[in-house]
N, C-alpha and C positions, 0 to 999 in steps of 0.2 A: 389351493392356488389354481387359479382358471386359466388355461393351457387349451389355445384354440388352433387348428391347423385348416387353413381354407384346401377345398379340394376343387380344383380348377382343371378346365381342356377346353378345346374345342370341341364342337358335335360330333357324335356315332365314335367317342373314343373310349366310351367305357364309363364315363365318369359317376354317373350315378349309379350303375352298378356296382362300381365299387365300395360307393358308399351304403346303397345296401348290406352287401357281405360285411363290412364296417360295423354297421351297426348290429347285426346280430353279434355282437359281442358288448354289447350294451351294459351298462352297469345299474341297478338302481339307482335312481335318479332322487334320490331323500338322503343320500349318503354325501352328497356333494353339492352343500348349498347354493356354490355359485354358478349351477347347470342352468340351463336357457331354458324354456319348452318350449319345442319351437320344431315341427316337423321336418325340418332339414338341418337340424343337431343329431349329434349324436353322440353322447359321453360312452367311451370306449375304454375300457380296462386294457394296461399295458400290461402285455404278456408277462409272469416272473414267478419259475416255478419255486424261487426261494420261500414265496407266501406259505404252496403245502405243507414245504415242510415244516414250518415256525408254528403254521395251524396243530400240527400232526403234534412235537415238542410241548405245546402250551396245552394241547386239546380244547384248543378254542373253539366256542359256540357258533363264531363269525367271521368270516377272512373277507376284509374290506382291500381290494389292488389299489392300485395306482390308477390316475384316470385321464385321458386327453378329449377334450371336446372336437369333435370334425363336425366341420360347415360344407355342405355341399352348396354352391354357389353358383348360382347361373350362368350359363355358359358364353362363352368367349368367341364374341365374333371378329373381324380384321376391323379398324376403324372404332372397336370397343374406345378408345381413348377421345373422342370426336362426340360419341354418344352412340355408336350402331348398335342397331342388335339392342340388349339390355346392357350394353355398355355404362350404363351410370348407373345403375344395380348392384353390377358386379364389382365396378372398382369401390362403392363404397363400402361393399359387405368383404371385398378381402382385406381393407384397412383395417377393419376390425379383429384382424386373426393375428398370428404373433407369428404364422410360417405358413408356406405356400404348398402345397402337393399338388407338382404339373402331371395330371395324367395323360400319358401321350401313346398311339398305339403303334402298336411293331408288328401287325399281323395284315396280309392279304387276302381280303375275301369278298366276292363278289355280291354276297348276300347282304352286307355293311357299306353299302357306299360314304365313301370322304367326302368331308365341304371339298373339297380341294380337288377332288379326281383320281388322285393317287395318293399310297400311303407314302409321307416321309416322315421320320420323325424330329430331323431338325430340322425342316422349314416350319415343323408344327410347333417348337418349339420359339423356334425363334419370333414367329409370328405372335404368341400370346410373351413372351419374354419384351417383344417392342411395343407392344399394346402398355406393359408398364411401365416401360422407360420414357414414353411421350406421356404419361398419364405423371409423370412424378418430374418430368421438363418443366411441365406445364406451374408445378407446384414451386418449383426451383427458381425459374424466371419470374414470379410473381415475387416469391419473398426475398428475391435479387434486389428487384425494384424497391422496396422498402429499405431493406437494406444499405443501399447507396444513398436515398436519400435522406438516411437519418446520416449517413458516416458525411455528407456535406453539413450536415446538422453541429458537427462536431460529439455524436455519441462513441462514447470507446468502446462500447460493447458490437458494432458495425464494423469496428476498426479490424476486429480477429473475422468476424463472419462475413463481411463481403468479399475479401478475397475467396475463402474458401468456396464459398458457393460457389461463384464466377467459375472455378478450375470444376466444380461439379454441373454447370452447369455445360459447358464445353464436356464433361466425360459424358454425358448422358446426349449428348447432343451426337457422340461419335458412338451411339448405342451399346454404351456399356452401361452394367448393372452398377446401383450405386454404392452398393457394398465392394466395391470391388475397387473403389477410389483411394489410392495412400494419403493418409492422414499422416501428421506428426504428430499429435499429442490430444489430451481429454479438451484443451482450446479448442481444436479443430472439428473435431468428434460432436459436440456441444450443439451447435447449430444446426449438423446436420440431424442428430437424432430430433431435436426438437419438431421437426417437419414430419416426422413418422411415414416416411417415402416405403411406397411398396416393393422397391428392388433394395432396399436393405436389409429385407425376412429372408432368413434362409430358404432355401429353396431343395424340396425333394425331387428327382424325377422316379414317376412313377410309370415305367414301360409294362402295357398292359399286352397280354400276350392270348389268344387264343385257341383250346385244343382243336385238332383236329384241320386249323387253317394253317397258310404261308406262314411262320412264324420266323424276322429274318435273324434273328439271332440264333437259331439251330439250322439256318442254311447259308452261311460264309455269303450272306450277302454284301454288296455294297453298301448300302442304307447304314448295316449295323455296325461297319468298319468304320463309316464316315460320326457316326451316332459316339462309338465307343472313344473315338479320338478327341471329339467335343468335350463328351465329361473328361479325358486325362488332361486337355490342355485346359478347362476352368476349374479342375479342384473339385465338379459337381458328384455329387452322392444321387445312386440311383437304386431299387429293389423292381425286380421281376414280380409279377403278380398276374393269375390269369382268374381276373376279374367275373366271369361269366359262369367257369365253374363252381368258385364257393360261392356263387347265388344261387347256383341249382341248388350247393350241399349246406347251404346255411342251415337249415332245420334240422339237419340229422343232429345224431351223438357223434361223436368225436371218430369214435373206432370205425363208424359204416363211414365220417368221410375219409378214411384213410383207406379201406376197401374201393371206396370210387374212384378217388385219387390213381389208385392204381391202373384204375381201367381206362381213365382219363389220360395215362401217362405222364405222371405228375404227378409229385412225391409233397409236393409245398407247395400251400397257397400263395405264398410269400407276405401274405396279411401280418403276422406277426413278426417279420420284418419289416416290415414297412410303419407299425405302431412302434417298437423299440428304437427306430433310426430317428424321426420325429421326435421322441424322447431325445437323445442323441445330441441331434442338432440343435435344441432345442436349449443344451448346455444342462438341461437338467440329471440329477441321480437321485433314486430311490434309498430310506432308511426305515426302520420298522418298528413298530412295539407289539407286543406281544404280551398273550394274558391268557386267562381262561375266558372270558367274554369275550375277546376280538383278538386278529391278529390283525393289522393293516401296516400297507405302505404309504409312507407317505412324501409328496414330491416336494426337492428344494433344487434351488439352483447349486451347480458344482462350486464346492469352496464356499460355500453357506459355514458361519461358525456355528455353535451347539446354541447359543440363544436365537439367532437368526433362525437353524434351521424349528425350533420349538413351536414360532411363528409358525406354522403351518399346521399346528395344533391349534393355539389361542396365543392371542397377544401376550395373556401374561407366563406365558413361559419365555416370553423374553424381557419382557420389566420387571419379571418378581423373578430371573432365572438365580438360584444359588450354584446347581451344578449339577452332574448328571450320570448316570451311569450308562458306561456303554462296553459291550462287546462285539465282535465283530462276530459276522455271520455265520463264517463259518468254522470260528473259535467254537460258538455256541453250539454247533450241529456235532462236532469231535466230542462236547461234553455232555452235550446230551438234555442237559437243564439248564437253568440260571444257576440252581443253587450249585450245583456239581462246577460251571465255566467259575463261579466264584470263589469256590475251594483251590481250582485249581490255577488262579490269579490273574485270567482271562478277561472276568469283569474288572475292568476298572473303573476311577473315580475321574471326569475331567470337569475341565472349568470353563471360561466365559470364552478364553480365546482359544478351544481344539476347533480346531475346522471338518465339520461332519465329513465319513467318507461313506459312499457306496457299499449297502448293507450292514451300516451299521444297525446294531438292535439296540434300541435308548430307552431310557427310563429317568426322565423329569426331574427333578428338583425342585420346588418355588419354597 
């Protein structure tokens, strides 16, 4: 299942560096057919130490994770919506993503100058946030117009959708995101998805922080009090990440970057927080099979049933599904094996309507 996350900022905010560090966690790219080649991709393994141990259990030859593709995407200038800048680059390459990661910076250093002069992080916000609302007005009032002129048509499918619009295009006109529009029902819902508007992707902020500089969230600044009040009052999801160090320490082993980390002052990259929340938001959870040739995770959407989620194997595990064996993760790790979770009546047997849960370990049917 192809799982894209556009990585978006303004200039000198980190953004490509973070996608460096990003991608040294890269995954074989033969593993997962529906990967791009494309030097500003990068299929990235989501962190899940449940894999070791399932490897370690099975003594599997091969532990395939989970995997999210990031786009690092040309940057975002004011006027982006108009055409500035590579403005019509960017809006068509983040169409193409399923979720947005706003990198925005939170640090003062004079060695970094801002487009802007100074660092804020929600005028930086807001500024590429209204860069998408006039880019998705623009999409609104167009198929408004259509709209209304088939509902003089007398078409009843205009009948539900021109209102709707109309109240969306008035919300995005008073700069609000269009996911954030009350709907009454899958009628309403309908027209809008059909338009695949850029301010209905969820949205990560990604506060990039730098050692050694003004960083305002470790000095009771205003910035971060005015920052922190923004995500409580919209509900936004944000992860810490100081993007510069794990590009220094992308090539080490694991253990020397946790040595550096230290001397850095900074205990977590916030990188595998930032790859699990994406997951997250994304509505997605991981399920697993297991064997002596492979252990892998594999992604479905949450509340996927057991034929549904088998789709993310091969089709016909869901037109030929009969039924399926599952235990839960960590039923299986208490027992030790399959055959042991079975004796002791942990595996069981479910059918077409169980609705897959997070970690479960399955085993097919057709």
């Amino acid at each position: 299942m192809k799982l894209s996350v556009g990585i978006v900022g303004l200039p000198n905010v980190g953004k490509s560096t973070l996608f460096n560090a990003l991608t040294k966690n890269s995954v074989p790219a033969e593993n997962y057919p529906f990967c791009t080649i494309d030097p500003s991709v990068g299929i990235v393994a989501v962190p899940d130490n449940r894999l070791d141990t399932l490897t370690k259990i099975s003594k599997s030859q091969k532990t395939i994770p989970a995997a999210i593709e990031f786009v690092d995407i040309a940057g975002l200038v004011k006027g982006a919506a108009d055409g500035e800048g590579l403005g019509n680059q960017f809006l068509s390459h983040i169409r193409e993503t399923d979720m947005i990661a706003e990198v925005v910076r939170i640090f003062d250093d004079e060695d970094t100058i801002h487009i802007a002069g100074v660092v804020n992080p929600l005028a930086d916000i807001e500024v590429i946030n209204l860069e998408l609302v006039l880019t998705d007005l623009q999409t609104v009032a167009k198929r408004l117009t259509a709209a209304q002129n088939d509902l003089k048509r007398g078409d009843k499918t205009a009948t539900k959708a021109a209102p709707v619009l109309a109240r969306l295009r008035e919300h995005l006109k008073a700069g609000q995101l269009a996911r954030t529009l009350p709907v009454a029902d899958a009628e309403e819902t309908a027209p809008i998805r059909e338009l695949q508007l850029l301010t209905t992707k969820p949205i990560l902020y990604v506060l990039n922080k730098k050692a050694g500089a003004f960083n305002i969230d470790e000095q009771n600044d205003p910035r971060w009090t005015a920052l922190t009040q923004f995500m409580e009052e919209t509900g936004s999801e944000y992860v810490l990440v100081d993007a510069g160090v794990e590009h220094e320490l992308k090539d080490l082993a694991e253990d020397e970057k946790q040595e550096f980390r230290r001397e850095y002052g900074t205990q977590d990259s916030g990188i595998a927080d930032l790859i699990r929340a994406c997951y997250r938001l994304l509505g997605l959870i991981s399920y697993f099979t297991t064997g002596q040739d492979e252990t892998r995770a594999w992604t479905i959407p949450n509340g996927s049933t057991a034929p549904e989620a088998g789709t993310a194997i091969h089709t016909d595990f869901r037109d030929k599904f009969i039924r399926a064996s599952v235990v839960a993760y960590e039923d299986l790790v208490n027992a030790g094996s399959i055959a042991a979770a079975r004796e002791r009546g942990t595996l069981r047997t479910e059918g077409k309507e169980y609705v897959v849960k997070d970690g479960d370990v399955i085993e097919f049917r057709i």
